[in-house]
C-alpha positions in Angstrom: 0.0 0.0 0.0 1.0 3.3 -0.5 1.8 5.8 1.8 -1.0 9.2 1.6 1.8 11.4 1.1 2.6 9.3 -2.2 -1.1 8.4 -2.5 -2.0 11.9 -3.9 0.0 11.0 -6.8 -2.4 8.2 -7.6 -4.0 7.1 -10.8 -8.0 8.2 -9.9 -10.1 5.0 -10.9 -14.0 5.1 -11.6 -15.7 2.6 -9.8 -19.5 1.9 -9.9 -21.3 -1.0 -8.4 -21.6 -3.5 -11.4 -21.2 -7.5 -8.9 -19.2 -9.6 -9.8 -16.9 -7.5 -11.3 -16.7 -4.6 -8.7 -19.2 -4.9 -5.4 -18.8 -2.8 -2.0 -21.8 -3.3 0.5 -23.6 -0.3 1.8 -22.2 0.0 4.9 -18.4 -0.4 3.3 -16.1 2.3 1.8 -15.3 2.4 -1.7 -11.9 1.5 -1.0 -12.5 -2.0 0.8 -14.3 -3.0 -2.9 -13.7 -6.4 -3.8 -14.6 -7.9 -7.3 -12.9 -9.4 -10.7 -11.8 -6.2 -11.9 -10.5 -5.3 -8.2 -7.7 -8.2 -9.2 -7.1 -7.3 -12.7 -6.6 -3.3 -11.6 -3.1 -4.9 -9.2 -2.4 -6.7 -12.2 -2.4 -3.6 -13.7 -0.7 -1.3 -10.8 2.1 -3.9 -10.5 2.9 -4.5 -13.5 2.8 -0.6 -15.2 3.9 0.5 -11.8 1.1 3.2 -10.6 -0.9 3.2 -7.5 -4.7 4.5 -7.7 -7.4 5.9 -5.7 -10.9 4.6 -5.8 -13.6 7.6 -6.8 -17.4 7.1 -7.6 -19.5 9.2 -9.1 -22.4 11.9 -7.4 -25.3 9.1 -6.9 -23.5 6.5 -8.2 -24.7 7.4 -11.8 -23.6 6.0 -15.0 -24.6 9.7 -16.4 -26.4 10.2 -19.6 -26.0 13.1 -22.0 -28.2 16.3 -20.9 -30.4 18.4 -22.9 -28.3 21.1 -22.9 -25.1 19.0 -24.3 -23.8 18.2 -21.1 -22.9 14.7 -19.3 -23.8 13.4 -16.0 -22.5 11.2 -13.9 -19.7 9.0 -14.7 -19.5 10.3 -18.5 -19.6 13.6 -17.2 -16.4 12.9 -14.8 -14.3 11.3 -18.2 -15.3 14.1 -19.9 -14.4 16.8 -17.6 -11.2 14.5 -17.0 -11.5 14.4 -13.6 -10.5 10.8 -13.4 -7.6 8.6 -15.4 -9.7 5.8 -16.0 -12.4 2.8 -14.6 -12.3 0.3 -13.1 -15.4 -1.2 -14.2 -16.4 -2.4 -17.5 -18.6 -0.5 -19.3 -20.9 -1.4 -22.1 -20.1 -0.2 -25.5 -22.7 2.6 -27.0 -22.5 5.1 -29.7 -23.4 7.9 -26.8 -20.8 6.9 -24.4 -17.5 6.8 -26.9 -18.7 10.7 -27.9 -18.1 11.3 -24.2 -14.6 8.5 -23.1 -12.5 5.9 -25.5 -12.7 2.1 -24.5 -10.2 -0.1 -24.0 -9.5 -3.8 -25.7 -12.8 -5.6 -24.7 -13.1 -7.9 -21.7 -16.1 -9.5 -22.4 -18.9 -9.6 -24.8 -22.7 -9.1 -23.0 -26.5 -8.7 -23.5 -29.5 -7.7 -21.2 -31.7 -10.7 -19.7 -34.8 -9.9 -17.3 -34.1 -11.8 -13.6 -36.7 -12.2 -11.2 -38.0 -14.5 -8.1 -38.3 -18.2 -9.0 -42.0 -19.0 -7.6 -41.9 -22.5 -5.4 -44.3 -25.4 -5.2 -47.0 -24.3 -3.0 -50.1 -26.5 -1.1 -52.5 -26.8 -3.7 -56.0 -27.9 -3.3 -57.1 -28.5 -6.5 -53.9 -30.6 -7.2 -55.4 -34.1 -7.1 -57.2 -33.0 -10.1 -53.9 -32.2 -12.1 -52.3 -35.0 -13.5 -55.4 -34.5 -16.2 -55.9 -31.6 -18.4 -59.4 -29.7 -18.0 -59.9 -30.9 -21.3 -59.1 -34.5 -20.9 -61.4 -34.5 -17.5 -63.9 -33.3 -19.9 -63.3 -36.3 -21.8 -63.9 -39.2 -19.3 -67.2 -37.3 -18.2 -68.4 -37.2 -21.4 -67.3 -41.0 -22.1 -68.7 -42.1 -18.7 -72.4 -40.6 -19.8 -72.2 -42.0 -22.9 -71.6 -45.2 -21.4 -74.3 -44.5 -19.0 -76.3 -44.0 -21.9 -75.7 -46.8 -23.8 -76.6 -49.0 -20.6 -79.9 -47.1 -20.8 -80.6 -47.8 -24.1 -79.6 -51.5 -24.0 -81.1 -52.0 -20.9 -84.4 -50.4 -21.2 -84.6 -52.1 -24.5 -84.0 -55.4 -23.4 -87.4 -54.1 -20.7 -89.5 -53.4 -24.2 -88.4 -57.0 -26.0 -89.3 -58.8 -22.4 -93.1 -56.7 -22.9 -93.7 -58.0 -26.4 -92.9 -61.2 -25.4 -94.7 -61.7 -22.9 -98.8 -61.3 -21.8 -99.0 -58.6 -19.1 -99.8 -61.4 -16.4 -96.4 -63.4 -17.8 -93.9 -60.3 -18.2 -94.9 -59.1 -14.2 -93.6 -62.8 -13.4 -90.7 -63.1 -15.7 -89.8 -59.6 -15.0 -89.9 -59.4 -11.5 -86.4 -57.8 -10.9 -85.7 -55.6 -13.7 -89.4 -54.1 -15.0 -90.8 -53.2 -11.0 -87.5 -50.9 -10.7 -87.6 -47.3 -11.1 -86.5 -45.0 -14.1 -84.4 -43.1 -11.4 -83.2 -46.1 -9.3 -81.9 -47.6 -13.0 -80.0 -44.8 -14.0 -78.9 -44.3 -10.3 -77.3 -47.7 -10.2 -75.4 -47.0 -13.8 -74.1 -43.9 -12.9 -72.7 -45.1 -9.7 -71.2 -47.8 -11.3 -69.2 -46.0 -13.8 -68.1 -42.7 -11.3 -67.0 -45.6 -8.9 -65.1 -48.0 -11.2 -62.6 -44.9 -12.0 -61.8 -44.8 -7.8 -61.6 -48.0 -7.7 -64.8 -48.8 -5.3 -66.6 -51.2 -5.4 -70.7 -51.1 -6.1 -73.7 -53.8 -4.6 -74.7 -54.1 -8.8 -74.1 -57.2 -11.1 -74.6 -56.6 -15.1 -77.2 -58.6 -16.4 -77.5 -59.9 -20.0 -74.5 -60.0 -22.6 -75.0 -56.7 -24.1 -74.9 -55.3 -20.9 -72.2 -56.9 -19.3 -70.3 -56.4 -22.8 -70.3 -52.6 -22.0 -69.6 -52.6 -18.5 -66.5 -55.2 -19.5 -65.1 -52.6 -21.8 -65.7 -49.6 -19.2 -63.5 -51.3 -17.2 -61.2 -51.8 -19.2 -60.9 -48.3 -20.3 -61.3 -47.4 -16.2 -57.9 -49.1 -15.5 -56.1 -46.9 -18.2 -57.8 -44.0 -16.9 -57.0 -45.0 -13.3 -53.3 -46.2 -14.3 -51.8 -43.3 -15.9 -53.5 -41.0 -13.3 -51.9 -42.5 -10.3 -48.9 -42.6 -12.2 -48.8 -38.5 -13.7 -49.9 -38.0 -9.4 -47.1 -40.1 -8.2 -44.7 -38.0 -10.9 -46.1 -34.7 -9.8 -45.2 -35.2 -6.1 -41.6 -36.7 -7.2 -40.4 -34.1 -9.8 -43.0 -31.4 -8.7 -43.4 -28.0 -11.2 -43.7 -24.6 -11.5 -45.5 -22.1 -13.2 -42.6 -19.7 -14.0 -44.4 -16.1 -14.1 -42.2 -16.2 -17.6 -39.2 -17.5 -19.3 -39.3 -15.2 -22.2 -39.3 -11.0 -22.7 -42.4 -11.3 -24.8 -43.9 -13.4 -22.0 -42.5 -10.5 -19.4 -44.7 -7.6 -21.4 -48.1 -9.9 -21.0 -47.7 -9.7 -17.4 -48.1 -6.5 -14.9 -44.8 -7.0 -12.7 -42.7 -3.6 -12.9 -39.4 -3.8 -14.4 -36.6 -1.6 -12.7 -33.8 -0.3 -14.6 -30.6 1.3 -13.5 -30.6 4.7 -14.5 -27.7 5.6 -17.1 -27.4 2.0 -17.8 -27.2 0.5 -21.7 -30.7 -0.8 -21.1 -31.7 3.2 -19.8 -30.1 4.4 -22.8 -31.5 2.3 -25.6 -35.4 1.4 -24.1 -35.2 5.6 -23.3 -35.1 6.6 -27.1 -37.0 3.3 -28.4 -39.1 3.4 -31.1 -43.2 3.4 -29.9 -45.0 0.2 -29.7 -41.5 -1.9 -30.1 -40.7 -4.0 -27.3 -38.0 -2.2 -25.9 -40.4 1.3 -25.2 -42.9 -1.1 -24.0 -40.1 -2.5 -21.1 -39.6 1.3 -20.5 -43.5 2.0 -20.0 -42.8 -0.5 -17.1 -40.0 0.4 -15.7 -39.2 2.5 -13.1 -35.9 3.9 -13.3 -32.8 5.2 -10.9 -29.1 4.1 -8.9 -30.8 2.5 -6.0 -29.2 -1.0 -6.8 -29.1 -2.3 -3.8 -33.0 -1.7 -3.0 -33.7 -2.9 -6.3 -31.7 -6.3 -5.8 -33.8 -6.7 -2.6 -36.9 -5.9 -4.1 -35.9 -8.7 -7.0 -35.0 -11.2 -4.5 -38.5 -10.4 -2.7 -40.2 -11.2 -5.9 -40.9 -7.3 -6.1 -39.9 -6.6 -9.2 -37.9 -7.6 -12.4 -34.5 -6.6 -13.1 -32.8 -6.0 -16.6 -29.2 -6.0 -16.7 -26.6 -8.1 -17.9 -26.0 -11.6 -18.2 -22.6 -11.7 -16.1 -23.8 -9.2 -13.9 -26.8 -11.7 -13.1 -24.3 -14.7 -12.4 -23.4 -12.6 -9.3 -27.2 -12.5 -7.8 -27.5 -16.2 -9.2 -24.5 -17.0 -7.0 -25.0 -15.5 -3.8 -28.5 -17.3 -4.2 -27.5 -20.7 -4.6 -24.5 -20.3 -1.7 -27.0 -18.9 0.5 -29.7 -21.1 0.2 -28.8 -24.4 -1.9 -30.9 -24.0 -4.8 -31.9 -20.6 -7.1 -34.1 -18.6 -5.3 -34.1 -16.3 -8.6 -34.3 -17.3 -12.3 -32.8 -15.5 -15.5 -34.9 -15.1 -18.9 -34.1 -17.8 -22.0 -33.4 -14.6 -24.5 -32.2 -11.3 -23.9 -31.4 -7.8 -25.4 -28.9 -5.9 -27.0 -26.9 -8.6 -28.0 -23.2 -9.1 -28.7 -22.2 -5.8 -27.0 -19.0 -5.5 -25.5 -17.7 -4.5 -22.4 -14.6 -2.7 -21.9 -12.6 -0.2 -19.8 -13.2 3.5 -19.9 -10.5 6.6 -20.8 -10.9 9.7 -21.1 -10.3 10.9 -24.9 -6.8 10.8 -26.1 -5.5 9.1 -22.6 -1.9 8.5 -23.1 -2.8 5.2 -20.9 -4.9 3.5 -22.9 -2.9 1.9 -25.2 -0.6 0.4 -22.1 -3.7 -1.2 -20.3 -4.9 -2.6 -24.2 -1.7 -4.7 -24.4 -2.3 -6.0 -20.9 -6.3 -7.0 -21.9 -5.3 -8.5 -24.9 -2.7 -10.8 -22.7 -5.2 -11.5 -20.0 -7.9 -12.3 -22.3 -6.1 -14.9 -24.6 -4.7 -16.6 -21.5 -8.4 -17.1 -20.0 -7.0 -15.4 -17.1 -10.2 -12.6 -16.8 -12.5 -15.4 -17.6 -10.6 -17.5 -14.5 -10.9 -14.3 -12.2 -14.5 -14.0 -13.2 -15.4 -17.9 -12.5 -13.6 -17.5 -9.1 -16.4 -14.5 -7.9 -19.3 -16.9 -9.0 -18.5 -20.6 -8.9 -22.0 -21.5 -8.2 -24.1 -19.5 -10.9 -23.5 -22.4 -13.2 -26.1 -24.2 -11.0 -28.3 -21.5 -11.8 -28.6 -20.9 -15.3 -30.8 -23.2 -16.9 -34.5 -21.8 -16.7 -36.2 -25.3 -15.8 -40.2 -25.7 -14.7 -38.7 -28.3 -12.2 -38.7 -27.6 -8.9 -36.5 -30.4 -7.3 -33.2 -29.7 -9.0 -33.4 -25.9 -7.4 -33.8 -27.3 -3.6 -32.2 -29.2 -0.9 -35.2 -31.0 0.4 -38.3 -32.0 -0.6 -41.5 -29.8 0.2 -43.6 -31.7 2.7 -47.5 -32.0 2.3 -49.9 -29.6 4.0 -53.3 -29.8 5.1 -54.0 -27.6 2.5 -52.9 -30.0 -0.1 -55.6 -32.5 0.9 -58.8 -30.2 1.1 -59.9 -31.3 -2.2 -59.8 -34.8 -1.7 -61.7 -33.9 1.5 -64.2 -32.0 0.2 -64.6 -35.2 -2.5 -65.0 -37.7 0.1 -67.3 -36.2 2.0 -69.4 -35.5 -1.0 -69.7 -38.6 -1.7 -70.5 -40.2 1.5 -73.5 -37.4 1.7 -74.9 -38.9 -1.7 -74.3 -42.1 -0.5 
């Protein structure tokens, strides 16, 4: 370290909060930073021989060009060169390189939306699930058309018995079937069919072939049903799933959760002049925008609100979530924005520096040493990036049933012991 006497001397290096590559908590001077780039900057010092001083711009602001021609925040600090150079990367846009040069690159980057990953949850319709509403539809409509076909057969075989026989001969011969009931009938068949699906069993024995032909195949067609059922429930409660809110920016503008955006950030600068009606002005009619990034990760963790930034700049939030926890408490979108922009270090214009710290980049890149330094801040994010529905992979235990989860089978059973 050097001393303060020789510390005024210093390189002054822009930093902005940007995990993994440069992060200092709230509480936590600038100068106690830690990060990728916080390694590659001594790399730097020791090898060109300069020491630096950490500075950050008012409010932590990127900046952004001002009406009146003027730059804010950190592009108005390279352009009233009042520092030497960053330390963080910073994307690549037409509007920053009137204000700063960039360096070599030191990674290519594009904008994905991040947000809460919802968790199984008791569910009290869930014994109704391992169906489609359209496939329950289905068996209903199958099981009255059985019922139906009973009917028919059954009632028919009641007509033949009364043109066979005299009225004194068909009240003998048809003792058991003629003195029942319409309603008792049709009682008795649709109990029967409901109840072969659940596997009960019913005081009623088919009578006749064509009859017993029917109820044969119903049965039949009742073990598939009852079969794959048990088996989609026994699958459900094994590798449960998840309705992801979305996995897809399209997805993202069909739903009503706010989007935050940091303010002076690539996705500020391009969604802020967007054509109407495009997808990118509709993301800004969402968002709300500022430098409050550490509310704003909160508020994404809470499930609060969706984030747009970049992709390695979500590994970091995808890290600390898995470490933390054991599975991913957040989720990253499948496509993104603004691809293939690079990220590099910024100079003021005509910095005699520059082209000292560009041979050093190119080095460090084709070595894989800034990709190394970057895998060391977020070993676990791997375990994180692929968007799955299933729920078992992201946590270290199963979820354990509820009361909650059985309130529809309850409500069922007690319905049918009233009809009964």
């Amino acid at each position: 370290m050097e001393s303060p006497e020789k510390r005024r001397d210093c390189f002054k290096v822009l930093a902005l909060r940007w995990p993994p590559f440069i992060w200092w908590e709230g509480n936590q001077s600038p100068d106690q930073l830690g990060g990728s780039m916080k390694a590659i900057m001594d790399i730097f010092a020791s090898h060109l021989g300069f020491c630096y001083n950490i500075v950050v711009p008012p409010g932590e602001n990127w900046g952004n060009r001002e009406e009146n021609g003027s730059y804010s925040g950190m592009l108005g600090m390279m352009v009233r060169r009042e520092v030497d150079m960053t330390i963080v990367p910073v994307g690549v846009s037409e509007e920053r390189s009137r204000a700063m040069d960039f360096s070599e690159f030191i990674l290519m980057d594009r904008q994905h939306l991040i947000f809460k990953r919802p968790f199984p949850e008791a569910d009290m319709a869930g014994f109704i699930k391992p169906y489609t509403p359209w496939m329950w539809f289905l068996i209903f409509v199958a099981a009255l058309g059985i019922c139906g076909a009973l009917a028919i057969v059954h009632f028919g075989y009641k007509k033949l018995l009364q043109d066979l026989h005299t009225p004194e001969e068909f009240e003998e011969a048809d003792l058991v079937v003629v003195r029942r009931t319409l309603a008792q009938d049709l009682y008795n068949y649709v109990l029967w069919m409901f109840s072969s699906l659940i596997l009960l069993s019913v005081p009623w024995n088919p009578r006749g072939v064509p009859v017993r032909t029917l109820t044969g195949v119903w049965l039949i067609v009742a073990l598939i049903i009852s079969t794959v059922y048990r088996s989609n429930l026994k699958a459900m409660l094994i590798l449960p799933k998840v309705n992801l809110p979305f996995t897809t920016i399209s997805e993202f503008l069909q739903t009503d959760i706010p989007l935050y955006i940091i303010e002076g950030s690539l996705a500020d600068h391009y969604t802020k002049g967007a054509e109407p009606n495009s997808s990118l002005a509709r993301l800004r009619a969402k968002a709300r925008v500022n430098t409050d990034v550490i509310i704003a990760i909160k508020e994404v963790y809470m499930g609060e609100v969706t984030g747009i930034s970049s992709f390695h700049g979500q590994t970091k939030l995808l890290h600390d979530s898995f470490t933390k926890n054991g599975y991913c408490g957040v989720y990253r979108s499948v496509d993104g924005l603004l691809g293939g922009t690079s990220n590099a270090l910024g100079f003021p214009k005509g910095s005699p520096l520059k082209p000292k710290i560009d041979r050093m980049i190119r080095g460090l890149r084709e070595f894989g040493i800034l990709n190394y330094l970057l895998f060391q801040q977020v070993p676990n994010a791997t375990n994180c990036l692929t968007v799955s529905r299933s729920s078992t992979s992201n946590l270290s235990e199963l979820r354990p049933l509820e009361l909650k989860d059985f309130y529809g089978v309850f409500s069922l059973y007690a319905g049918g012991l009233h009809s009964a």
